[in-house]
N, C-alpha and C positions, 0 to 999 in steps of 0.2 A: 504494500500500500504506500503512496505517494504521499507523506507525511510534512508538514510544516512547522518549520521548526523556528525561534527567535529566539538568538546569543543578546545578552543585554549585557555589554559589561563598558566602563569605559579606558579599557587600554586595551588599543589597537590591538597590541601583539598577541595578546592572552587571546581577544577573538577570535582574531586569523586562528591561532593555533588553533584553540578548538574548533573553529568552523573546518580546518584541514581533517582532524583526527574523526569530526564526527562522515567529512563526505567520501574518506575513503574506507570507513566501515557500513555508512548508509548511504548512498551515492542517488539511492530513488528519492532522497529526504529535499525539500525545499529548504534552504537556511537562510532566513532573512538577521540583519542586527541593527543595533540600536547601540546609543552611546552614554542615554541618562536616562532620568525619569520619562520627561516630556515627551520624548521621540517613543521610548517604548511602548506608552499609555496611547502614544499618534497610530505607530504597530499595530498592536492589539486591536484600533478601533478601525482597522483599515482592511485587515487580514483574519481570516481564520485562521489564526492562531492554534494549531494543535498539540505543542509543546514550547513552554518557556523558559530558559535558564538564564535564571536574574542574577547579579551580583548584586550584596547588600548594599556596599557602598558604591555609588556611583552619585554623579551630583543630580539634587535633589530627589534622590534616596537613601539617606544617610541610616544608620540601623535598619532597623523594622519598620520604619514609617511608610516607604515606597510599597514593601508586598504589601503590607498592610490595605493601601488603597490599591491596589490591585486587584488582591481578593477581593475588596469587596466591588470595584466598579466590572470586574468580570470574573465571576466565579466560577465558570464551570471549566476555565484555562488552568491545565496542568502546570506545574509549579517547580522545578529544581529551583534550590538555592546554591551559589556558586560562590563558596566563599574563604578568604585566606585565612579564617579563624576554625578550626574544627575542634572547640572544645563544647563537650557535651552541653552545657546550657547554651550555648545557639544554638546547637541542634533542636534541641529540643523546644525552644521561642520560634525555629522556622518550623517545626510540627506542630506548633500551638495556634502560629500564625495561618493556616491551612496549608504548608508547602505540602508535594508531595513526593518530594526526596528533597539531599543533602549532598550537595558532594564538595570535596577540600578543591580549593585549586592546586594540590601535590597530586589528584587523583591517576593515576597511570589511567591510559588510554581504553585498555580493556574494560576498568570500572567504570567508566564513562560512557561507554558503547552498554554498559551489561544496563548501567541506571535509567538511560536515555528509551532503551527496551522495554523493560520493568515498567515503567512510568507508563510509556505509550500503550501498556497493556492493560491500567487500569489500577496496577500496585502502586507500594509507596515502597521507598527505596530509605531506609536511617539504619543508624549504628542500632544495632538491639540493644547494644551495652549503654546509650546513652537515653534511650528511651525507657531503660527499667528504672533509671534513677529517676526519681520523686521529682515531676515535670511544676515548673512556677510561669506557666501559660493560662492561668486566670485570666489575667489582665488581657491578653491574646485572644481569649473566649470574647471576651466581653466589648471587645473592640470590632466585632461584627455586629453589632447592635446599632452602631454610629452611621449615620446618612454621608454620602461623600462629601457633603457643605462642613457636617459636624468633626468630621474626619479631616479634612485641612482645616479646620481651628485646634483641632487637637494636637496636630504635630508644629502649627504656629505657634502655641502654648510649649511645646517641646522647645522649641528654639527660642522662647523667653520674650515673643513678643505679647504687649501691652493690648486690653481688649482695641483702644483707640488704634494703635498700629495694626491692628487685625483688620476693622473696619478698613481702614482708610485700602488697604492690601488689596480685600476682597470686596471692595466698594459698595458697600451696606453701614447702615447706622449701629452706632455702638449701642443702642439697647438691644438691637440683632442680636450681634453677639454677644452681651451678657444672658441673652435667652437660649440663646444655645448653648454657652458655656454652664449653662444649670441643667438643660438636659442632658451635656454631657458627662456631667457631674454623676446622676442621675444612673444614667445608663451602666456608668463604668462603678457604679456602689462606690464611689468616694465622699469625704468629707466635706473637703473645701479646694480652693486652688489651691494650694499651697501641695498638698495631695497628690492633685493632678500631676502638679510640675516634678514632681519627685518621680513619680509611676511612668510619667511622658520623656523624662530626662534615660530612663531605662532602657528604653526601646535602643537606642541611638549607641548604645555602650555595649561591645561584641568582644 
C-alpha cells in the first residue's frame, strides 16, 4: 500500500537522513517534510496525512505543546515522537500525550523501519520498561478537554505571557481571555494560575 508519510523535524540533515533510511526500506511510501510547527499543522491540513514523525523541539513546538495541538486539531493522524531525549518520562508524556510510538534519534535504521510498520499497522511502538513505571500523564489526559483557542492560551500561559499580551496576540478582549483562562483552569482541575504556570512550564522541560 502507497502510504504517506511526514518527517517534521527542523534540521535539514536528520531529515534527509531519515527520509533516505525510510525510502530505501519503503520506497512505495510518499515522504513529505516540514521544518516547525506552522508548516507541519499547513501539512497535515493539506495532505492525508497517514503517518507522522514529529520532533518535540522544533520552533514553535517546544516540549509537548506542538503534539499537544496536534492531537487535538487532528486526531485520528498516527503519531511517532522523534526525539534526542529517551528517558523514560518522555516516553511516557508522549504516551500520555496520544503518541503512538517513541523512537531516540540514536535509533539504528532497522528500529525505524520495524516502528514506522508497527504504527502503520495500527500498534503503538514504546519501551515496555518505560511504560510499566508509574506514568505522570494526568495533566496529558486532561489536556484533551481544551478547545484549540483554549489550547494556544495555555501554552501562551507556558511561555509567561500576561492575559493582556494574550489578547493583544490572539486579537480578542482581555475578559476573552480571562474567561477562558477559568475554563481552563476548570478543565485541567487546577487551582489558580499560578498552578497553571507550574503544570504549563512542565510540558516544555524533556
Amino acid at each position: 500500500m502507497n502510504y504517506k508519510l511526514l518527517i517534521a523535524d527542523d534540521h535539514p540533515l536528520y531529515r534527509e537522513a531519515l527520509a533516505t533510511t525510510v525510502s530505501a526500506k519503503l520506497p512505495d511510501c510518499d515522504l513529505l517534510q516540514s521544518e516547525d510547527l506552522a508548516s507541519t499543522l499547513s501539512r497535515l491540513d493539506e495532505h492525508e496525512i497517514d503517518l507522522l514523525l514529529l520532533d518535540l523541539n522544533m520552533p514553535g513546538s517546544e516540549g509537548f505543546n506542538g503534539l499537544a495541538q496536534i492531537r487535538n486539531g487532528f486526531p485520528m493522524v498516527p503519531v511517532v515522537v522523534v526525539s534526542g531525549s529517551d528517558k523514560n518520562s518522555v516516553i511516557r508524556q508522549a504516551a500520555g500525550f496520544g503518541a503512538s510510538g517513541f523512537l531516540s534519534k540514536t535509533a539504528r535504521p532497522e528500529e525505524i523501519i520495524d516502528c514506522i510498520q508497527r504504527v502503520l499497522d495500527g500498534e503503538e511502538y514504546f519501551s515496555a520498561e518505560a511504560l510499566e513505571e508509574e506514568a505522570g500523564s494526568e495533566l496529558a489526559d486532561r489536556l484533551s478537554r481544551l478547545t484549540p483557542q483554549q489550547l494556544r492560551i495555555f501554552q501562551m500561559i507556558a511561555q509567561g505571557l500576561l492575559n493582556k499580551q494574550i489578547a493583544f496576540e490572539l486579537d480578542i478582549t482581555e475578559p476573552t481571555v480571562k474567561s477562558h483562562v477559568t475554563a481552563i483552569l476548570r478543565k485541567l482541575e487546577l487551582r489558580d494560575r499560578k498552578q497553571l504556570i507550574r503544570e504549563a512550564q512542565v510540558l516544555t522541560q524533556l
